[in-house]
LUMMAR-698490 format. One record per residue: residue in one letter; x negated, y negated, z of N, C-alpha, C in turn. Coordinates in steps of 0.1 Angstrom, whole numbers, plus 5000, padded with zeros to 4 digits. Each point is the difference from the previous one (the first is absolute). Example, Ala and Ser with C-alpha at 12.3 -4.5 7.8 and 13.67 -1.06 7.14 Angstrom:
REM residues 2
A486850575078500949885000499149885000/S500449894993499149895000500849895008/
REM end
This chain:
REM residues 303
X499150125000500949885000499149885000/X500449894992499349895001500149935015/X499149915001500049945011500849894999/X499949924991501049904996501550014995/X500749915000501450014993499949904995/X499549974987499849864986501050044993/X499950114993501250054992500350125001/X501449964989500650215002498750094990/X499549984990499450064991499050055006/X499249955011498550085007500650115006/X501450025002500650195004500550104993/X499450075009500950144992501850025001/X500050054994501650045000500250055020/X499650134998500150065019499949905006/X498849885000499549945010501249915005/X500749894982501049955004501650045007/X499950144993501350085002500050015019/X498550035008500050065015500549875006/X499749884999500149865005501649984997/X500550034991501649964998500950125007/X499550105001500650145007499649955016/X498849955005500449935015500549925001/X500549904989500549905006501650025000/X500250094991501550095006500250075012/X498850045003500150095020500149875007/X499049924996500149905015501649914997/X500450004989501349874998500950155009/X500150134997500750045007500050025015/X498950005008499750045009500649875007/X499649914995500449865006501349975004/X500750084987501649985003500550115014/X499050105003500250055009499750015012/X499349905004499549885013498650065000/X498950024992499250084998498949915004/X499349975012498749885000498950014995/X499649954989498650054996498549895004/X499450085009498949935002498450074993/X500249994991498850054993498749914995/X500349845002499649905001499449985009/X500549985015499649935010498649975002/X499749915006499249925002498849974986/X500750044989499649914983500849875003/X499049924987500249864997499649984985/X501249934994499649994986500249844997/X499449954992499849854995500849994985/X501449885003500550014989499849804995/X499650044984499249884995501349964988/X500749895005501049994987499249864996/X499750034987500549884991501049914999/X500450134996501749954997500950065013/X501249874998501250055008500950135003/X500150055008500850094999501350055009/X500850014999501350075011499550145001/X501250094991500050125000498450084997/X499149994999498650064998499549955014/X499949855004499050005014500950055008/X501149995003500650075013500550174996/X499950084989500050114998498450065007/X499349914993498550085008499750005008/X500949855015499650015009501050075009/X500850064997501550095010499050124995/X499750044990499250134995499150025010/X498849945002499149955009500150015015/X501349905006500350025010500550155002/X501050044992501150134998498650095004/X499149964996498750155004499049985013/X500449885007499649985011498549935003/X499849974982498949885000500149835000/X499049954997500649885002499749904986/X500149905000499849954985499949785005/X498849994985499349855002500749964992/X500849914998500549954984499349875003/X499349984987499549884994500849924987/X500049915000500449934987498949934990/X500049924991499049964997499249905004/X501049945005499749885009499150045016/X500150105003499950065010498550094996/X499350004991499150124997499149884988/X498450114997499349934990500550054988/X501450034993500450074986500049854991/X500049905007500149864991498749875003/X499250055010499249965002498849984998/X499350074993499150034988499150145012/X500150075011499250095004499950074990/X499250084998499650114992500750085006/X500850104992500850165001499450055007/X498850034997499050105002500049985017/X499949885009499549985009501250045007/X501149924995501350055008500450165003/X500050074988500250145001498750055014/X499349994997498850095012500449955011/X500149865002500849965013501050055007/X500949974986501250095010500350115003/X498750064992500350205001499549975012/X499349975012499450035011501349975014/X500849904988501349985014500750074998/X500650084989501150034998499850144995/X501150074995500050164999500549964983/X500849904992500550014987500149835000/X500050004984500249854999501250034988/X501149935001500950004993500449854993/X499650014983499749855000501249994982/X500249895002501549944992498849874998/X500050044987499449824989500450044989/X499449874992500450044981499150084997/X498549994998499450064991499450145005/X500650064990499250165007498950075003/X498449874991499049995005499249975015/X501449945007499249995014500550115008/X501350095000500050105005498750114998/X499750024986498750054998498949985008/X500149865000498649955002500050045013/X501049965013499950065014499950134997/X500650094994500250145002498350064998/X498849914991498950064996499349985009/X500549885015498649995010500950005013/X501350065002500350055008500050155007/X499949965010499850155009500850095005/X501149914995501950055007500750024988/X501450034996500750034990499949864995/X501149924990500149934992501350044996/X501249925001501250074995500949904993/X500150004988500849874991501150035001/X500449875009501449995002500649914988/X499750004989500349884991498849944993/X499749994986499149904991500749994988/X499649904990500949954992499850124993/X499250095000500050154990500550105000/X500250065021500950105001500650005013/X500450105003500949975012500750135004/X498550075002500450155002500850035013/X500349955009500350025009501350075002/X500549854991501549995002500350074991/X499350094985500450064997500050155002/X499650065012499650085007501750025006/X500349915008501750015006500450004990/X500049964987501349994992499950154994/X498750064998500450164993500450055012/X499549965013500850115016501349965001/X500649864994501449994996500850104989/X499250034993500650074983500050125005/X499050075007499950115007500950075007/X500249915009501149975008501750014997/X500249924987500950044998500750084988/X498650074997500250074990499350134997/X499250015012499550175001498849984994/X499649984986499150034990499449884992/X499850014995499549954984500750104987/X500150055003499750104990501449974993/X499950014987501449954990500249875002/X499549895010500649854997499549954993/X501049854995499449924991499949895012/X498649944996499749905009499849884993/X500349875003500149924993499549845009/X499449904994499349915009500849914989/X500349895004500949874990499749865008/X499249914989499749925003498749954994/X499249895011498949935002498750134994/X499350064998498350114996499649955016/X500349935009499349985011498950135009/X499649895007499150135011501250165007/X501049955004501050115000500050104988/X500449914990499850114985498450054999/X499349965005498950094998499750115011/X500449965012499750115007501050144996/X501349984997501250054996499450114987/X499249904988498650084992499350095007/X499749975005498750095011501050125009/X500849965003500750115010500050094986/X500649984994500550094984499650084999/X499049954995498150094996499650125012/X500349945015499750065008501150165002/X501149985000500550055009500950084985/X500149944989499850074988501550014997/X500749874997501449994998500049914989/X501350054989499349884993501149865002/X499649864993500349885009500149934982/X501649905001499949924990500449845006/X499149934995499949835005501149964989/X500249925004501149884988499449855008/X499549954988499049835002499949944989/X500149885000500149894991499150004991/X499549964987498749984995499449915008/X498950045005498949875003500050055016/X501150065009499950045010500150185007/X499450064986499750185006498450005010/X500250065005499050075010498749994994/X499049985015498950004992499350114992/X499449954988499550094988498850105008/X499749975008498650095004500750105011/X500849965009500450105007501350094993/X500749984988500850054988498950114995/X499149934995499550134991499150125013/X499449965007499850045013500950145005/X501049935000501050115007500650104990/X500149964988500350104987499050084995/X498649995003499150114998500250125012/X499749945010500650115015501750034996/X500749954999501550075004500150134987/X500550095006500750084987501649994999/X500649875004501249984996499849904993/X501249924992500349914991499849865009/X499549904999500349875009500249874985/X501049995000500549934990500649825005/X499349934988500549845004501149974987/X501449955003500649964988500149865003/X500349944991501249885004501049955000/X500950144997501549994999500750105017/X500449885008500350055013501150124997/X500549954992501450104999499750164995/X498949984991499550124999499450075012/X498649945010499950055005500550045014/X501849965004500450015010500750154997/X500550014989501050144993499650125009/X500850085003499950125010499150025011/X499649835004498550015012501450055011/X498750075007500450035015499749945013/X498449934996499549855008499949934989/X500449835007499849884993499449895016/X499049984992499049905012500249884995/X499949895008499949884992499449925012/X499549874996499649915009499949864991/X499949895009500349854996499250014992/X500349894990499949964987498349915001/X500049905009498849945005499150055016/X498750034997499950015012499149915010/X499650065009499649855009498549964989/X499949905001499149924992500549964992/X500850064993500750004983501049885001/X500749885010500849945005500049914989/X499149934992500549914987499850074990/X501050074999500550124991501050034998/X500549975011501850045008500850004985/X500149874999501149964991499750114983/X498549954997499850104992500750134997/X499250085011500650114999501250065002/X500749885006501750054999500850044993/X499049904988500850014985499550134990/X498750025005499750164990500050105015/X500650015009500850095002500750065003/X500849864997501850025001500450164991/X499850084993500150094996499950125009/X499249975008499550095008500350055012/X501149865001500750055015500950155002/X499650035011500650145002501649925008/X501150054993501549955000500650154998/X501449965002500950144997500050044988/X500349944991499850034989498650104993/X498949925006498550074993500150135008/X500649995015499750145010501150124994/X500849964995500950064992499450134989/X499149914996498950124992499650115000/X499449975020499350115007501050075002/X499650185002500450085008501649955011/X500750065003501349965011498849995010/X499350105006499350005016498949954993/X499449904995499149935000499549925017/X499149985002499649945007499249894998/X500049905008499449824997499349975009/X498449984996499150005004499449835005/X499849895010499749905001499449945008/X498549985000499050015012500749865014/X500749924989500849895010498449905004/X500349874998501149935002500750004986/X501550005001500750014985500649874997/X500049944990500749854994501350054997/X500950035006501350004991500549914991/X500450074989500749914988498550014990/X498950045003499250034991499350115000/X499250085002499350074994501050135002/X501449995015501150075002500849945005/X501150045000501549965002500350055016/X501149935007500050015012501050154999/X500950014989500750144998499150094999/X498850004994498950125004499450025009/X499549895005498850025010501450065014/X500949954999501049995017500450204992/X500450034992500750104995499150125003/X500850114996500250145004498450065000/X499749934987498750124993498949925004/X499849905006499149885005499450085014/X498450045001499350065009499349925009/X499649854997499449884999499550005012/X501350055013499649945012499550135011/X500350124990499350155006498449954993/X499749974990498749974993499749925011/X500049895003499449915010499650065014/X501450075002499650115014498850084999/X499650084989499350094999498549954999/X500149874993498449925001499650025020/X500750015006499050005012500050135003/X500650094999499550174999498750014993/X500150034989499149954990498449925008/X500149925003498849895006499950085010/X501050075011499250115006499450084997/X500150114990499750084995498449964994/X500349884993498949974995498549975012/X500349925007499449965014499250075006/X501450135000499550135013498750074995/X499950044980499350064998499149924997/X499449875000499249954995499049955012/X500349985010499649955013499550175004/X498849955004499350125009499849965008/
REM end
């Protein structure tokens, strides 16, 4: 097993499959007043960049939930904007801490701590991928669908860091996955062709949503702009307005389709309040499961 968690692609299939199969024991055990101290007396250092709700306080109930304790920094709060060298911060804080769990844009500085740290390194978020949270969303699909096996999986929208990890799960776990994206906004080209030499399933990008919603059994989606992306808004409202998952496009998919939404969600854009509030909408089990998941991930990465 790697020491790090940068992306889904540095695992093996088993490796990722054992981490999503605990984090189904511990979400159940939990419901069963189950106390897990497997943690205790660990401490992990969480480095956001960027803002976060649902990711910083998933990692830190995760954290606590295992009877460790956790640093949150912001950027304001740490040298990530200050001109320290990486290098110095990572060795530093491997000596206080047991994991550093760090949320910024570029996916070069998680590297960069991960190459002169002495503790894990765990990307909670960079503008490239965002394996994390796509780790709960397949323990969501899993969850409520037994398998992979025979679904059609489908990502609609933005090529974002989500759509790439979503790439990378594919490849990994060996299902195959169709994007629907705008011209100008498919997924990046290096982790696309990347994941289509490893997968032996189909990973297909169209640009016709309607096409690739037809008999899906998952449909993922997420906002249209993301953080950084803010003078854009208006832009991309208009290329993709098409794209919005509504009754009508969900109509497509499968009757038991399921709707996939890492949240926060814009209603009236990228989905409709009839989908996201409705039947086949998993959105706020997906949210729950990112802090199972963050334990799972945690427990095995911390020694």
């Amino acid at each position: 097993m790697q020491k790090h968690l940068l992306a889904l692609k540095d695992f093996e299939r088993s490796q990722l499959t054992a981490l999503v199969d605990r984090a189904l024991v511990l979400k159940k055990e939990a419901a069963q007043g189950v106390r897990h101290q497997s943690l205790a007396g660990r401490t992990i250092s969480m480095l956001f960049d960027k803002p976060s709700t649902r990711t910083r306080v998933s990692f830190e109930a995760a954290m606590y939930g295992l009877g460790g304790q956790v640093i949150h920094m912001s950027s304001k709060d740490c040298q990530l904007t200050r001109g320290e060298p990486l290098k110095d911060m990572a060795r530093v804080l491997a000596r206080y801490v047991q994991a550093i769990v760090v949320r910024t844009f570029g996916q070069h500085v998680v590297e960069e701590l991960a190459r002169y740290s002495g503790v894990p390194v765990i990307n909670a978020l960079t503008d490239l991928y965002h394996p994390c949270q796509v780790l709960s969303d397949v323990m969501t699909v899993l969850e409520k669908k037994g398998s992979f096996d025979q679904l059609k999986i489908v990502w609609l929208g933005d090529g974002n860091n989500m759509a790439n990890s979503w790439i990378e799960a594919a490849a990994v776990f060996g299902f195959p996955l169709t994007l629907a994206c705008p011209e100008g906004y498919a997924p990046d080209r290096r982790v696309l062709e990347a994941a289509r030499q490893r997968s032996q399933r189909p990973i297909t990008v169209l640009a016709d949503p309607a096409e690739a919603v037809r008999d899906a059994d998952v449909i993922n989606v997420d906002v249209w702009a993301s953080m950084g992306q803010e003078d854009e808004q208006e832009k991309r409202k208009q290329v993709f307005q098409a794209y919005q998952l509504n009754s009508e496009l969900l109509a497509r998919a499968n009757r038991e389709a399921v709707v996939l939404h890492c949240l926060p969600a814009h209603r009236g854009e990228e989905i409709t309040e009839e989908v996201l509030e409705g039947r086949q909408s998993v959105a706020f089990d997906q949210a729950e499961n990112k802090m199972h998941i963050h334990k799972a991930i945690l427990e095995h990465f911390i020694r």
